[in-house]
C-alpha positions, 0 to 999 in steps of 0.5 A, a space after each residue: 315321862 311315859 314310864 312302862 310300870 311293872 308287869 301285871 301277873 296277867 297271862 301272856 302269849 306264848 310269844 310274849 314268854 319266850 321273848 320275856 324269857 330270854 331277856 330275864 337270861 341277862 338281867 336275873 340269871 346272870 348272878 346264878 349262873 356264873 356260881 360254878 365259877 366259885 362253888 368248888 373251889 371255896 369248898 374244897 378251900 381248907 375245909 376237906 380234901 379232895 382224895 382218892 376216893 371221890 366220897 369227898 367230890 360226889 357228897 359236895 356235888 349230891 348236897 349241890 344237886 338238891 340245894 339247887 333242886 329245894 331252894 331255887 327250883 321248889 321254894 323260888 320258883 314253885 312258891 315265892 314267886 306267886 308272893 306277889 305285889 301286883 306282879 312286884 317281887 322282893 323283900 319290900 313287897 313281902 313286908 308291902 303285902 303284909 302291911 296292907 292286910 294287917 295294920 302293922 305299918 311304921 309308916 306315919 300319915 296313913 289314910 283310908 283314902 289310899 285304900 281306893 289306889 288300883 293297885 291296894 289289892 286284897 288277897 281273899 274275904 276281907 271279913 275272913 281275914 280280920 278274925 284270923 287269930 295271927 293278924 289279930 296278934 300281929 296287930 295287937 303286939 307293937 313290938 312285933 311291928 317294930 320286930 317285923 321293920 327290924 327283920 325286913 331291914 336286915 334282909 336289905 343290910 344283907 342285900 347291900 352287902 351282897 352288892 359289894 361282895 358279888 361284884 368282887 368275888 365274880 370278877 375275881 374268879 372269872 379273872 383268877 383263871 389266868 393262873 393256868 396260863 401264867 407264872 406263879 409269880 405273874 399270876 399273882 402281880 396280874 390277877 388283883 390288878 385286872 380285878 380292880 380295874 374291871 370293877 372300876 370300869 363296871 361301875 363308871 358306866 353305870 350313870 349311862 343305866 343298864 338299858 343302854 348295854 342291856 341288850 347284850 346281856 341276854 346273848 352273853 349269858 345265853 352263850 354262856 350257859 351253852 358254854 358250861 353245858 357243853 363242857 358239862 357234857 364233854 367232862 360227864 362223857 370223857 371222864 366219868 360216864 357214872 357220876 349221875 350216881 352222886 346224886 343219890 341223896 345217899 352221898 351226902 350223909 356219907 359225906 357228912 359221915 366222913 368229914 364230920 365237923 369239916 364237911 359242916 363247915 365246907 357247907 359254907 362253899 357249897 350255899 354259894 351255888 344258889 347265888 342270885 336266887 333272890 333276883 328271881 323274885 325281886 326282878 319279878 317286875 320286869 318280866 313275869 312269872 311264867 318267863 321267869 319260870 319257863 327259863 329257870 327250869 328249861 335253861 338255867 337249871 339243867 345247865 347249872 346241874 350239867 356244869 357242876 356234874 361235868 366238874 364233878 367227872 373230871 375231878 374223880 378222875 384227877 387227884 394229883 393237885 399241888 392245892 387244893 387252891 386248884 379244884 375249881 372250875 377251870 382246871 376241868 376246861 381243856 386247854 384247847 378252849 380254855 381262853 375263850 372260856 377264860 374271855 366269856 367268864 369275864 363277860 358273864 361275871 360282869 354282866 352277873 355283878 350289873 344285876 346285883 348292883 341294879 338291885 342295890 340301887 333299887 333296894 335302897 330307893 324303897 327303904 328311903 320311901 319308908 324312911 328308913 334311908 338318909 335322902 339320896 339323889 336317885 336319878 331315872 336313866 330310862 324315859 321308857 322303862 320304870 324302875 331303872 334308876 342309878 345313885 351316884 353317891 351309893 355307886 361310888 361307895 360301892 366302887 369304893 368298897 368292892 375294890 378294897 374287898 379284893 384288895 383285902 382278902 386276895 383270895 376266893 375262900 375269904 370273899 365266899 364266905 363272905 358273901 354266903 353268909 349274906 345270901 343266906 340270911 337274905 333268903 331266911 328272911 324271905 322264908 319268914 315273911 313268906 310263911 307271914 304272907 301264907 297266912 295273913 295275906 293267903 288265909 291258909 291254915 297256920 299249919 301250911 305256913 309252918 310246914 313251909 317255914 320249918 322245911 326250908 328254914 330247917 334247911 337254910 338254917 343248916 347252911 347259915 350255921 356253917 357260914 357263921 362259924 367262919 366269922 373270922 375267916 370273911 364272914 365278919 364283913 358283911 355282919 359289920 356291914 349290916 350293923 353300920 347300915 342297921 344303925 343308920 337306917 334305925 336313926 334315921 327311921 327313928 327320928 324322922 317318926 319323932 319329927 313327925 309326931 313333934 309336927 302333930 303336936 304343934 300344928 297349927 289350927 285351921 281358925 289361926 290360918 283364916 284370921 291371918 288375912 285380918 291382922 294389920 300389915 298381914 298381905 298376900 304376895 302375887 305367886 303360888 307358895 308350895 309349902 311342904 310337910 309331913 302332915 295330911 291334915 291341919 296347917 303345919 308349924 313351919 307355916 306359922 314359924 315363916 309367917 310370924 318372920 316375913 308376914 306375907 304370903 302367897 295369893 295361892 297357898 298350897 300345903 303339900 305332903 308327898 307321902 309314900 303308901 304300901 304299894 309298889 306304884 301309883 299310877 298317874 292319875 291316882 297320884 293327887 288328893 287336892 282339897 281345900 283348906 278354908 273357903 274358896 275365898 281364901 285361896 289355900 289348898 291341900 295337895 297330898 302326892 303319893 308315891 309307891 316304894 318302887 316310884 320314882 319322883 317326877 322331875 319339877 316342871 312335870 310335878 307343878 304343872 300336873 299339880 296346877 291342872 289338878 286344882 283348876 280340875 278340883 276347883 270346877 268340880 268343887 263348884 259343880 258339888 256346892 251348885 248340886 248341893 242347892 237342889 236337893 232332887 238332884 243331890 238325891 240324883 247324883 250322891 250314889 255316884 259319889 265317893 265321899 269323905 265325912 266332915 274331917 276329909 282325913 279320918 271319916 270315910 263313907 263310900 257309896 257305889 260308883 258303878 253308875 255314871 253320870 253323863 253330860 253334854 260338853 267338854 269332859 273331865 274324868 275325876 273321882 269325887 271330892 271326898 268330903 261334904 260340900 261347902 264344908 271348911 276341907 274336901 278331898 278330890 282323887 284323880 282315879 284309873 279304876 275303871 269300875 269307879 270311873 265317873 264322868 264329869 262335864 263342868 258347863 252343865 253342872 255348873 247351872 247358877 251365873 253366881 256361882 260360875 263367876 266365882 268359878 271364873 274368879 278363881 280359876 283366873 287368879 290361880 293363872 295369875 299365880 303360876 305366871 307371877 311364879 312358884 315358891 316352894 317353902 321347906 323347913 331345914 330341921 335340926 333336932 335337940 334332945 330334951 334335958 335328960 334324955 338318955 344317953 342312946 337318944 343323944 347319941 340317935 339325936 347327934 347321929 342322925 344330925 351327922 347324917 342330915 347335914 352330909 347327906 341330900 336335903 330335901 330340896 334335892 330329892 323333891 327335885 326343887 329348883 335352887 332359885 324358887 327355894 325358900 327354906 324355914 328353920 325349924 328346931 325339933 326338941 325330942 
């Protein structure tokens, strides 16, 4: 497929913008902007009270003013945003960026070798970075690596949270403005009904993707946005002229005078109008950092401060409520208007949940690529766009949960403070790795990156306290929800490294995989055997375990690991390592296929038939390094052209100047190097998009000797054999034991995480494996 990847952070046209600008209306601000829905009402919940005064409504709306003034306009917008991964934003491209300048990474089978991707990019002076004292603690500490994992995981426990908590209470409040045009008693057997079947109709059409109704998004938010701004401006002169007074800092401290330990508690409500504030910088992506800026600070934030003003002037002037159930957002909106409004609000509330629920998708495609995630189908809805994925099973769980979340609580107070504790410890993780990226990846001072965390993290640190003191009034959901998505993702993160390093320990040694062909009744089958695990190097034991029952193999044999790398994506042509495993003879490659924490892996027909290139590529090129190799003039001639990797092609790694290119006569064929010394027993060979280390092949001239093009041929020729006899592909199906006297905590981690394999995707389906070429060796793993 011909994916459009993430935007570089180059400059665009003005044009470009301005379009780019109005998309990101539908797919970022949809969140954010529908929060005057809600803000007030669950404020003025139970908390304070609305009197006569106004100090109440003019202190809620002053802390409203500069909450969204400091953390989305001044941290977000200002900061953040340039925080980030090739032009990616979001948690995991905070902790991907971390990751890359300093060795902290969980992640098992690193290599050197992916430090050459386009897109492994360096902040600064490599030489400057590794005497920071920081990174050098960082580093120094495991437990801090642990520690690290742990927070980015927590950060994306509360993002799925508040995928199942943003749906339920934006339907919900947009819907309960039926209330004012509705009997009591009505009202109260219509509005959860129409709630729940709104969200069930929301998430049955997310298997179509979001590209297919996308293009209706940016117009009902735009007009949505027009909508809060005029009513905003209407309330403002109608009713209160002065109300811009109440922005006045001022207002606050007397609010929190007044009120006392009520009002720090209504802060709670008030943290709600920053909702979706995060999505600026994960949806970073797919547009830029100018778009994204230009409509925030030109659109969306001036209609959001002009809706909370306009509430704000109508309710100084009204004070006779029969609850404070009433002091919300549709009660400022004239009859006359009030059911297109009532009609728009359901439009943008929708619209607003999709972009949560796309996020969601997307977050736990990015933890299941740093094994932190059981495997689950994800499935690409755009040929065009890179990055539009849907779920099913987590599509349906959330479905599942939404519903019961308003079914449960019935009312906004509950569902806001539900979802305001999830948003703000989302965006104190932020805050924490950002200051983390300040100083590793950004060489500031430690001081710079202090005073950033304790300014804004003083700040969300206020509203987090008054989000946790209503634990048990709704803000126990998503605790509950973060500690059963912590315990599964921490089993299942914990156990597959131990699977991993059990397969390091009883590898196979290359010497074992050559005598095989000398053992009596040993044969070799017509057909190619994929056979895939972990490892990057070294023959894998379930190989061993398939070969000691069925002796017989493919005539050729491909180990393939596909691994993730701590960059948002790979392109194409870097996608490949391909080397050999024993000599030419023999028949046996490496093929280590790596993907970004944003990828998405390539349907079967696609994968093979770009793996079979990539070796009949390599077995040319491999052949042309040993035919070189006889001339020690033109090794002298052509090894500063060269990447190569020492003698171990998985450990040792010398690089040489690539700018000069070497150039022939005949067909061409654009490669990096094999990375490894020719004729050796392994050599690594990476397809490379980088221009600056781009060098040109032609095979008919480099392959000067008759001998060696006739092996050449030989080989080439039985590689065709092989994909037309067929391809198998060769998985190991796990299962895990504890060793006598384990612990109880790694019995139950063991138990735990076998629950977790045998109701969930195995491997076959999230590699994509056809069904019929499946052979599959059970593997017992004692830990």
């Amino acid at each position: 497929m011909d994916l459009e990847f993430g935007r570089s952070p180059q400059r665009d046209s003005w044009k470009t913008t301005m379009l780019l600008a109005y998309q990101s209306l539908g797919v970022v601000y949809g969140d954010l902007s529908i929060s005057p829905l809600y803000v007030f009402k669950s404020t003025f919940a139970e908390d304070i009270q609305h009197s006569d005064t106004n100090e109440e409504i003019f202190g809620v709306l002053s802390f409203v003013f500069w909450t969204l003034t400091l953390i989305p306009l001044i941290k977000y917008v200002s900061i953040v945003l340039r925080a980030h991964d090739n032009g990616e934003g979001g948690t995991f491209a905070l902790y991907s960026l971390i990751c890359r300048h300093a060795n902290v990474s969980l992640l098992p089978n690193r290599q050197i070798a992916d430090e050459e991707l386009s897109t492994y990019k360096l902040e600064g002076n490599p030489e400057t970075a590794d005497k920071t004292r920081v990174k050098v603690w960082l580093e120094k500490h495991k437990n801090l690596h642990t520690a690290l994992l742990i927070m980015v995981l927590i950060g994306t426990c509360m993002v799925i949270g508040d995928g199942v908590l943003t749906p339920a209470i934006s339907v919900f409040s947009a819907v309960s403005g039926l209330e004012f045009s509705l009997s009591k008693n009505h009202h109260e057997y219509a509005v959860i009904p129409i709630t729940c079947v709104i969200l069930a109709f929301l998430f049955a059409l997310q298997h179509f993707g979001t590209h297919r109704v996308g293009f209706i998004f940016a117009p009902i938010v735009l007009a949505w946005l027009i909508c809060i701004s005029a009513l905003g401006l209407y309330n403002i002169i109608y009713w209160n002229p002065h109300v811009y007074q109440a922005l006045n800092p001022y207002y606050m401290f007397k609010f929190l005078k007044k009120t006392r330990k009520y009002g720090w508690m209504s802060l709670g409500g008030i943290l709600l109008c920053m909702t979706g504030s995060e999505a600026m910088f994960a949806d970073l992506g797919h547009f830029s950092y100018s778009a994204i800026q230009l409509a925030f600070t030109a659109l969306v934030y001036p209609a959001l401060i002009l809706a909370y003003m306009g509430q704000a002037a109508y309710l100084s002037k009204h004070h006779d409520f029969y609850s404070n159930s009433q002091v919300g957002f549709y009660i400022a909106v004239p009859d006359k208007v009030r059911w297109p409004v009532l009609v728009l609000a359901i439009l943008a509330s929708v619209v607003g949940s999709q972009a949560i629920i796309s996020g969601t998708f997307s977050i736990i495609n990015q933890s299941q690529s740093l094994s932190c995630f059981p495997r689950v189908k994800v499935v690409h809805t755009s040929e065009k766009i890179h990055g539009q994925i849907y779920i099913p099973e987590i599509n349906w769980l959330l479905m599942i949960l939404c519903i019961a979340v308003t079914v449960g609580f019935r009312d906004t107070k509950h569902m806001g403070n539900a979802s305001g504790l999830a948003v703000i410890t989302v965006m104190l993780v932020t805050t924490f790795l950002t200051s983390l990226v300040i100083m590793v990846c950004w060489h500031k001072p430690p001081l710079v990156a202090l005073c950033f965390l304790l300014f804004f993290g003083s700040v969300e640190a206020l509203y987090f306290s008054a989000s946790l003191i209503k634990f048990l009034e709704g803000a126990w959901l998503p605790i509950l929800l973060a500690l059963i998505l912590m315990a599964v993702m921490l089993v299942w993160h914990f156990t597959t490294i131990k699977k991993y390093e059990f397969d390091l320990q009883n590898k196979v040694t290359l010497e074992w995989l050559l005598a095989l062909g000398d053992k009596l009744g040993m044969v070799r089958v017509p057909g190619i055997g994929l056979v895939y695990t972990d490892l990057t190097s070294g023959v894998p034991a379930n190989f061993s375990r398939f070969v000691t029952n069925l002796p017989a193999f493919h005539n050729v044999l491909v180990f393939v690991c596909v691994k993730s790398v701590p960059v948002p994506y790979v392109f194409p042509k870097e996608r490949y390592l391909v080397g050999r495993v024993g000599p030419p003879g023999h028949r046996s490659y490496r093929c280590i296929v790596r993907y970004g924490y944003r990828d998405v892996h390539q349907d079967v027909d696609s994968f093979e038939t770009e793996l079979i290139e990539s070796l009949a590529r390599f077995i040319k090129l491999d052949a042309s390094y040993r035919c070189s190799e006889a001339s020690e003039q033109q090794l002298e001639e052509w090894e500063p052209g060269l990447t190569v990797i020492g003698s171990n092609p998985l450990r040792d790694h010398v690089s040489y100047d690539l700018q000069d290119s070497v150039q022939h006569s005949a067909a061409s064929v654009e490669m990096m190097p094999p990375a490894g010394s020719p004729g050796g027993t392994g050599s690594e060979l990476a397809a490379h998009a980088n221009s600056t280390k781009q060098v040109r092949f032609f095979i008919d001239s480099l392959v000067a000797s008759p001998e060696a093009d006739k092996h050449v041929t030989e080989e080439l020729e039985a590689l065709s054999a092989a994909r037309e006899a067929g391809t198998a592909f060769i998985l190991g199906h796990s299962h895990v034991q504890c060793k006598p006297g384990s612990s109880v905590v790694k019995k139950l981690t063991v138990v735990g995480y076998n629950f977790l394999r045998r109701n969930c995707r195995g491997p076959d389906v999230v590699l994509r494996v056809p069904p019929a070429s499946l052979l599959e060796v059970g593997m017992v793993y004692v830990l």
